[in-house]
N, C-alpha and C positions, 0 to 999 in steps of 0.2 A: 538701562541697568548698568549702573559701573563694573567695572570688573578689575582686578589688583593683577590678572595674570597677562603680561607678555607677551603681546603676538609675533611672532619671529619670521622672518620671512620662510618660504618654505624651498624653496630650490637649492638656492645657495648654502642651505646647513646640507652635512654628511648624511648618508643613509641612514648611520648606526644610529645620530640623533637624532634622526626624522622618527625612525622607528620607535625608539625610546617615548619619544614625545609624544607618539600616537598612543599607543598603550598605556603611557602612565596620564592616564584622566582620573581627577579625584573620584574618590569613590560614590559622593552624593549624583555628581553630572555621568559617572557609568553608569548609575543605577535607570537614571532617568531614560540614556539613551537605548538603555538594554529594553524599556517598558515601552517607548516608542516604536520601539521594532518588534515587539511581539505579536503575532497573530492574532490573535483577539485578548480584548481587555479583560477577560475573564479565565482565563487561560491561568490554569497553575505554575508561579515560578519556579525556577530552577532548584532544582536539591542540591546540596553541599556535602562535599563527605570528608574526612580529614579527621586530624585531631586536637586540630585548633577550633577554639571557640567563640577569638575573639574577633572583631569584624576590621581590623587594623590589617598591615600591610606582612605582618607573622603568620594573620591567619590561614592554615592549609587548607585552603577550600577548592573544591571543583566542581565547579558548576554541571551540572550534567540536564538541560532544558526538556521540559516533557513535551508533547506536540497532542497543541487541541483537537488537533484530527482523527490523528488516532485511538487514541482514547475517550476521543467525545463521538466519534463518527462512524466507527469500524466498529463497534458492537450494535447500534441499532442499526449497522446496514446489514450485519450479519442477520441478525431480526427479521430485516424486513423480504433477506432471501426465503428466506426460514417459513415466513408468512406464506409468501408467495408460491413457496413449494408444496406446502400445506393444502393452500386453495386448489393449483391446482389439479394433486394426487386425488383431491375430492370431488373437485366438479367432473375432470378425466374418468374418474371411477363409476361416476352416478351415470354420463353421458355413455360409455360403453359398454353399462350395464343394462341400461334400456334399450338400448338395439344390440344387445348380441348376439338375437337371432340372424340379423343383418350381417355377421362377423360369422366368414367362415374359415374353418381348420379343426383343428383336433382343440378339442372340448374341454374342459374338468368336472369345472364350477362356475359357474356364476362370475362371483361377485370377485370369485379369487382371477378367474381370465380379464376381468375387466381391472384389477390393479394391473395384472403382470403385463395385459398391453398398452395399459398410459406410461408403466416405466418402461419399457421396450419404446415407446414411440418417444419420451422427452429425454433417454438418452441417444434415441438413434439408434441404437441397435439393429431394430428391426430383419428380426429373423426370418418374418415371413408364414410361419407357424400359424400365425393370426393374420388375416386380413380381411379389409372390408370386402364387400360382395354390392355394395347396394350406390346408387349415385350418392345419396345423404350422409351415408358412413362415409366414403371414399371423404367427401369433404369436410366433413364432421375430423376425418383423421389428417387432412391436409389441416386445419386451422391448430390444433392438437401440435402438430409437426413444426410448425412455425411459432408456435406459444412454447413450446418447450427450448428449441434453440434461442429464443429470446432470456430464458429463463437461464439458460447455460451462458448465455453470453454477458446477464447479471450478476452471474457469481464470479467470470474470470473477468468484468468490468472492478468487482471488489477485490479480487485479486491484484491487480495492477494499481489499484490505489494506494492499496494495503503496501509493495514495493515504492512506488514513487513516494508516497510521505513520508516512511524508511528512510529512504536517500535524503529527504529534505532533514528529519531528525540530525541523519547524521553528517552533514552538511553545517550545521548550524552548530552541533557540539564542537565540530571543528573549528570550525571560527569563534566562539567561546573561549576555545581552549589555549589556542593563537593569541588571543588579546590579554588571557590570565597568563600565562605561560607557565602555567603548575600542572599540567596533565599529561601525560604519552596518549592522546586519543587512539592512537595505533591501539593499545593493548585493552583500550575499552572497546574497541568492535567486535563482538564476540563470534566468531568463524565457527569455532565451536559448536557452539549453539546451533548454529543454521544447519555444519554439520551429524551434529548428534539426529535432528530431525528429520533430516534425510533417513539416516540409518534405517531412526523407528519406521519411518512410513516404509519405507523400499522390505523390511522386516513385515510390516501389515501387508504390503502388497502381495509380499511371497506365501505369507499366510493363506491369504484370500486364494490365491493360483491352486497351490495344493489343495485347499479345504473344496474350492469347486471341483477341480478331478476328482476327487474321492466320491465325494460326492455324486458324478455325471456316473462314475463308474458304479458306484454304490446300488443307487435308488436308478438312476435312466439307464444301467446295464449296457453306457457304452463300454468301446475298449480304452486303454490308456492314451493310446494317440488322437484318437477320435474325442473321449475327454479332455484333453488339455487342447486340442487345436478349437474345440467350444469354446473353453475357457478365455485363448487367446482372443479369439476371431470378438468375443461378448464385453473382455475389459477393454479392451480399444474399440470397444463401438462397430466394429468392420461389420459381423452381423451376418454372415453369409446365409445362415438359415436351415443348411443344409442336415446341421446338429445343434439343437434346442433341447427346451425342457418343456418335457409330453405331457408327465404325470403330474397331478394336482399336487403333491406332496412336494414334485422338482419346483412348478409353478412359486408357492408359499416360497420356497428357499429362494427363488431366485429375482422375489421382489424386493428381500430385504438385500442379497448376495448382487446383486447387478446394481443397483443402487449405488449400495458402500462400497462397493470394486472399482466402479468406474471412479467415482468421488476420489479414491484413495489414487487412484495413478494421476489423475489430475492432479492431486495436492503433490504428487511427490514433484512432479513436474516445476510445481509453485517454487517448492522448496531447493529443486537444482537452480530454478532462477533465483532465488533472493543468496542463496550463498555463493553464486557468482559474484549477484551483485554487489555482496559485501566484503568480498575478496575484490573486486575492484574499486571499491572505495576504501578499504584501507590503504590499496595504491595511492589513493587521491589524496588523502588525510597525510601520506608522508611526504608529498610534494605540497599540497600547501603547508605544510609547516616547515622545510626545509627550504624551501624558494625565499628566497631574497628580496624587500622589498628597496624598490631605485629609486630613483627621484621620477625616472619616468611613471612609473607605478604611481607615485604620489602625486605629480601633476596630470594624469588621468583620473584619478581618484578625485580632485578639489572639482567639485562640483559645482560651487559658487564662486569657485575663484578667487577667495577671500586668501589664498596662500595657506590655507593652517585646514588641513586632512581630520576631522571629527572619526569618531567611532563610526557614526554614522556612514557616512561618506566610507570610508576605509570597507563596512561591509559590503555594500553596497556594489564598490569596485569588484572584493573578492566574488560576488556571486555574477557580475558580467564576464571575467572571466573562466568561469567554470559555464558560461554558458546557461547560467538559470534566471536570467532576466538581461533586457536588451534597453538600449537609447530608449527605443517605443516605450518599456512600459515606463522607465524614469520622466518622461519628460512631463504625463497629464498629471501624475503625482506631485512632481514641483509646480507643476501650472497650481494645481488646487493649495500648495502649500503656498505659493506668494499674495495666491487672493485672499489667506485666510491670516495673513501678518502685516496685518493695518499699519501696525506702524512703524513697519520695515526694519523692523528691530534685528532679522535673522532668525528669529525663534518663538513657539506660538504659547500664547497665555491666556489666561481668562476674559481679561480687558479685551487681546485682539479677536475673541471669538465673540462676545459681546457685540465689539463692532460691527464686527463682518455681518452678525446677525442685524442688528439695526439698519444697517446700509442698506 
């Protein structure tokens, strides 16, 4: 393929031109190389905000990249907790309901003791109020006990997802915004946000704190210390046992109240780590946009050696230094990318996948 542009050696030009030269890629060959580097080919493009409309080098746009992860991945995984929590409040329920003869302690009901001890048992709690009596419950409740930490360990497994693709999003707007150089991404990372969310929850948690004391004091007729040290001992799981809920009406509240209590200190937890976390990536987003690109930077960056730094390339660099990809995973990526450019052109086309396919 001929080409009318210039290749210029890459060392020997100044920074400020190397840099120039990087960033100013025609807009058809950015568009390209912005789609080869997309996560999946089906993946929604970037939105633009501005008040320019037209697609020239006037127009105000900022690219802002949505992540197919998130929004393609983090609601049916939410789903499939959701399922799973489902299944097993029901099978837990049915299974402790047919041996609750086997399950001794202080009694109510039925159907209502065998909720309140699958939730006592899948968050841990375990106060002790309830327990098996019989070899088959005991193990019946050991299987129970390890299916529910499983279960706890899938929802802070989607929790951690839910933060690391975060950082990849915004990872990626910064580099975006770096190659545009139309955005403050500083002031698009919304701190705010994270922390307004905090607020609410640590507000729902304090909720929940008071609403169970009243509560324990209310209807179980502890005293105030003895109610809130329940309280405590039951939102963290600790469990001691010594102060529960007796009565079939505490029972009822405290299937839906242990639940949502514990759920809620957990989230708040989530939400201290993601507005760390994004308090420490706005750190990140002002040092890569303030850092300097050298020449060393640039001949680390040339990948191929061809002297002349692509977009490609250029990201590429940026994300081994931030530490989010290494030599290892570059290297089986170019190995597949040179077997699959027949005709050594530098760049993959129809013809060369054609080939490679017939070969």
């Amino acid at each position: 393929m001929a080409s009318k542009e210039v290749i210029e050696p890459l060392l020997p030009t100044s920074s400020n031109t190397i840099g120039t030269r990087i960033l100013d890629i025609p807009s058809s060959k950015r568009r390209l190389r912005r789609t080869k580097s997309a996560p999946h080919a089906d993946s929604p493009q970037s939105e633009t905000t501005g008040t320019g409309t037209g697609t020239g080098a006037g127009a105000d746009t900022c690219p802002v990249p949505r992540s197919g992860l998130i929004f393609g991945n983090l609601g049916p995984s939410l789903r499939r907790v959701a399922l799973v929590l489902i299944l097993y409040m029901g099978i837990g329920t049915l299974c402790f309901y047919l041996v609750r003869y086997q399950i001794k302690g202080e009694k109510t009901n039925g159907i209502v003791d065998a909720i309140y001890f699958t939730i006592v048992t899948m968050t841990t709690v375990g106060y002790g109020d309830l327990v098996p009596s019989s070899p088959s419950t005991k193990l019946l409740a050991c299987a129970f006990v390890f299916s529910g930490m499983a279960l706890v360990g899938l929802i802070l497994s989607s929790a951690a997802d839910y933060l690391v693709e975060k950082q990849e999003i915004l990872l990626f707007k910064t580099l975006n915004a770096h190659q545009n150089g139309h955005c403050d991404m500083t002031k698009e990372i919304d701190t705010d946000k994270a922390r307004n969310k905090c607020i609410v929850v640590f507000l729902l948690l304090i909720l929940f704190i008071i609403s169970g004391t009243v509560f324990l004091v209310n209807i179980e007729k502890l005293g105030f210390i003895d109610a809130f040290y329940c309280v405590c001992s039951t939102i963290t799981t600790l469990g001691y046992g010594d102060k529960s809920f007796s009565t079939k009406s505490g029972r009822i509240f405290a299937i839906f109240w242990i639940l949502i209590s514990t759920i809620t200190l957990a989230q708040f937890f989530l939400y201290i780590a993601e507005l760390n976390t994004e308090r420490r990536q706005k750190s990140l987003v002002k040092w890569v946009l303030s850092k300097k690109v050298t020449n060393l930077d640039l001949e680390a960056a040339d990948l191929d050696n061809d002297r002349v730094v692509g977009a490609a390339e250029f990201v590429i660099h940026k994300l081994k230094e931030m530490g989010k990809i290494t030599e290892d995973d570059i290297a089986p990526v170019l190995k597949e990318f040179e077997k699959l450019d027949v005709d050594q052109s530098g760049t993959l086309s129809i013809s060369d996948l054609t080939l490679a396919q017939s070969s």
